[in-house]
C-alpha positions as CSV (number, residue, x, y, z in Angstrom):
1,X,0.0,0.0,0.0
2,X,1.4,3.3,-0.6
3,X,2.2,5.3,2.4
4,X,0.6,8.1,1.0
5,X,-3.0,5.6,1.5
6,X,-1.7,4.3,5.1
7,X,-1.6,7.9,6.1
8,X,-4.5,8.7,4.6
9,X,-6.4,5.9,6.2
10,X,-6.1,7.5,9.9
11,X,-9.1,9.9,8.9
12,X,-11.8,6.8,8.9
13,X,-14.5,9.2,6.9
14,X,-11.5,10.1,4.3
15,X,-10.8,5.8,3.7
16,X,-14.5,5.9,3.4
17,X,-14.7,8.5,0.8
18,X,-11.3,7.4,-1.4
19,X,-13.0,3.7,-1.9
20,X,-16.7,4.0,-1.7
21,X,-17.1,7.5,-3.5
22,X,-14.3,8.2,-5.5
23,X,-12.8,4.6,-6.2
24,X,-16.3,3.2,-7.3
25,X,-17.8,6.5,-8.8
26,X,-14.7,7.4,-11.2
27,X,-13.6,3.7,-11.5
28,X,-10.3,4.2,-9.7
29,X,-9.0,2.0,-7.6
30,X,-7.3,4.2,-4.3
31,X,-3.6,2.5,-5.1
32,X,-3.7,4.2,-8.6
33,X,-4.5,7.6,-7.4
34,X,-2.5,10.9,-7.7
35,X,-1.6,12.7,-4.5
36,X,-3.2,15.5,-6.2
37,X,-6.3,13.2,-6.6
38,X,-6.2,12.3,-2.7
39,X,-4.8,15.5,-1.0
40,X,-8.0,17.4,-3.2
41,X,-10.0,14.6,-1.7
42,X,-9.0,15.2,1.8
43,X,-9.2,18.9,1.8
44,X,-13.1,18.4,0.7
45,X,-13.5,16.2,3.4
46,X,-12.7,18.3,5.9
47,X,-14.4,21.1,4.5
48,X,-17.5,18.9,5.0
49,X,-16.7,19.6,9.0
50,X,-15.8,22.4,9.0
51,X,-17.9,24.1,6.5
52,X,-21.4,24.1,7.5
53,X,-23.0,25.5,4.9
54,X,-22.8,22.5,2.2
55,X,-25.5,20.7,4.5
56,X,-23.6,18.0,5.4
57,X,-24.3,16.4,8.6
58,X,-20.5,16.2,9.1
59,X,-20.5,19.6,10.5
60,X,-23.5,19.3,13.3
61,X,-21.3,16.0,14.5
62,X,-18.1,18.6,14.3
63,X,-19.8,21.0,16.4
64,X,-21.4,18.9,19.2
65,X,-25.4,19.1,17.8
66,X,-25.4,15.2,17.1
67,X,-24.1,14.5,20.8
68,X,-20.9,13.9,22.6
69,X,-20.0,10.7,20.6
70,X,-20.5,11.9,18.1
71,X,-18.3,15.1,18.4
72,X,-15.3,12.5,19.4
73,X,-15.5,10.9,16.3
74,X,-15.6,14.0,14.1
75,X,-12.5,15.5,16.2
76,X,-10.7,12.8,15.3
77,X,-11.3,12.8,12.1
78,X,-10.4,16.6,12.0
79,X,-7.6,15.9,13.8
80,X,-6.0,13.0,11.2
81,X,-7.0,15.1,8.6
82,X,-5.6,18.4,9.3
83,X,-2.2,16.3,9.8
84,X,-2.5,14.2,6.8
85,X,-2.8,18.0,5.1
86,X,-0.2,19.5,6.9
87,X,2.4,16.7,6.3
88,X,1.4,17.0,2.8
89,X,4.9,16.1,1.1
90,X,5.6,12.5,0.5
């Protein structure tokens, strides 16, 4: 697996979108994709929490309106992704 996946891969809703969305909507399997491809990818995802005004319920979670749980689980996803971003040279 590249490592570029493997670090990818610590944001749960990011694996989720790379091979459920983007792997079976544009026919790409997530080993052949171009960090471009992925670090786009991951920037939308986040924007989903952080953003509120796309609708998604990604943001309520972010912010605490879904419950405590919840919340948890969209930090940590925040969390991996802003790293994964940050690191952003592989």
């Amino acid at each position: 697996m590249k490592r570029i996946l493997k670090d990818a891969y610590k944001s749960d809703e990011l694996y989720q979108h790379l091979n459920d969305v983007i792997a079976v909507d544009d026919g790409i399997a997530p080993e052949d994709m171009s960090l471009d491809l992925i670090l786009k990818e991951a920037r939308y995802v986040l924007n989903k929490y952080i953003d509120g005004s796309e609708g998604f319920s990604h943001h309520e979670d972010y912010v605490g309106d879904a419950g405590p749980e919840a919340q948890k689980e969209a930090q940590k996803n925040v969390k991996a992704l802003k790293f994964f971003l940050k690191k952003g040279e592989f």
